[in-house]
C-alpha positions, -999 to 999 in steps of 0.1 A, spaced: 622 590 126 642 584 158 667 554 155 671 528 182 700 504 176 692 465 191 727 464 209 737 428 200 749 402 175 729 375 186 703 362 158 681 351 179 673 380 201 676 404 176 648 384 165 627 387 196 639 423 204 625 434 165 593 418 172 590 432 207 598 468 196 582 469 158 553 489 169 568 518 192 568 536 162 609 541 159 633 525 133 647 495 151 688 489 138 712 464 139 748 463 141 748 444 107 727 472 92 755 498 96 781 474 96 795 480 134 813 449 143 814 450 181 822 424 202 818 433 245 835 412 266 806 403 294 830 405 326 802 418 348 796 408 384 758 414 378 728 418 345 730 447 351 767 454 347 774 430 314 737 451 298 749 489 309 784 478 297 774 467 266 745 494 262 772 524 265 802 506 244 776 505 215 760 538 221 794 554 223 804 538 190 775 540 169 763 578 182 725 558 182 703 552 214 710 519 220 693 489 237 711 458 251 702 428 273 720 405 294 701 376 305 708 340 317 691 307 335 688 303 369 679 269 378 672 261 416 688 227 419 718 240 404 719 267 433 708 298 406 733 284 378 739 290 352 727 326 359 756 354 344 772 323 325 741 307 307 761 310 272 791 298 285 779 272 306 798 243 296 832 229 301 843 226 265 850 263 247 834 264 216 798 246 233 766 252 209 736 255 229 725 215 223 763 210 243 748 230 265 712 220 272 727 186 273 753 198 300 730 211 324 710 178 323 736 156 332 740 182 361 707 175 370 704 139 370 694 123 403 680 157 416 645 157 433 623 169 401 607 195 394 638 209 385 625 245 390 638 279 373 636 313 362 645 333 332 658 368 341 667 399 314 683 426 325 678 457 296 693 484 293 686 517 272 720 539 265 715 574 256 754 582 236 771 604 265 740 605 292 726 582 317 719 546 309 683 532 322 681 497 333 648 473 334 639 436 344 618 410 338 616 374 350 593 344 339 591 307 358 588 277 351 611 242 355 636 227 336 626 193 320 651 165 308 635 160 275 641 188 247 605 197 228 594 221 203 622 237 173 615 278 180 637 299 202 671 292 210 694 288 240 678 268 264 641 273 255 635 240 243 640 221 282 625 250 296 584 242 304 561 267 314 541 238 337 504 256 333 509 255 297 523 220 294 549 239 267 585 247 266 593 282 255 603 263 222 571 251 215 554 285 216 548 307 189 566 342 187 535 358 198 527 341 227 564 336 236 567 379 234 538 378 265 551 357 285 593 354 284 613 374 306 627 395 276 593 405 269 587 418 301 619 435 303 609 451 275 573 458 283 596 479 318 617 496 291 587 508 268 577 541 288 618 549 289 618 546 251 588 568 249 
């Protein structure tokens, strides 16, 4: 069985990536199950950069087709930020993602409301010493100044999909793998794994 390793060490999108892939029919692995420790700096200009960047380094290392995202929050009122720097979006090193939820409220205070935004993922599929494919996806919604549901992570529980009336916290894995901009990265990316 061909091996696809989920290029990351976050627990949360391993999470989502497992789910998204579990039926292409390919053994999905994770840096913990071959014990890589691998830590990319993200120093990117672009998704696309900070994903191919971190797609090849694990590739090269691990000698496994290997699939990594970059993603972030772009939120209108802020003028597109976070975007690149959605995990390091706070002033204090060390932030947790409550800092920062919390963070980009207080940035929003006193703005006109709806405090509109995207999601955007950025994935890319390395192939160890050969060309690295890149794929997007994007959902919408708006930012609201209450948190609400306990799934997900990051900033999913202030972000409200408005037809729904649910943050992406409040939806379960299924629905949240139709909808979320990682699932239609990945959804871009299934006919390159193929």
């Amino acid at each position: 069985m061909n091996k696809l390793l989920i290029a990351t060490n976050n627990k949360g999108k391993v999470k989502e990536l497992q789910d998204l892939l579990k039926d292409m029919g390919i053994e999905l692995v994770t840096p913990a199950n071959i014990n890589l420790k691998l830590e990319v700096e993200e120093d990117g200009a672009t998704y696309n950069e900070n994903a191919a960047k971190k797609a090849r380094a694990f590739a090269e290392v691990s000698g496994l087709i290997s699939l990594a995202d970059d993603s972030g929050l772009e939120v209108d009122a802020l003028d597109g930020a976070p975007g690149l720097h959605s995990a390091r979006y706070h002033p204090k090193p060390g932030a947790n993602d409550a800092d920062r939820r919390a963070y980009m409220i207080e940035n929003l205070i006193g703005k006109p409301r709806p405090w509109t935004a995207h999601f955007h993922a950025t994935i890319a599929i390395a192939v160890p010493a050969k060309d690295v494919h890149i794929v997007e996806g994007n959902c919408y919604g708006e930012i609201i100044p209450e948190e609400r549901g306990t799934g997900g992570f990051g900033y999913d529980p202030i972000f409200l999909f408005p037809e729904l009336n649910k943050t992406m916290a409040e939806l379960e894995m299924e629905e949240k793998n139709r909808l979320s901009h990682r699932a239609k990265a990945v959804m871009n990316a299934i006919p390159i794994l193929k």
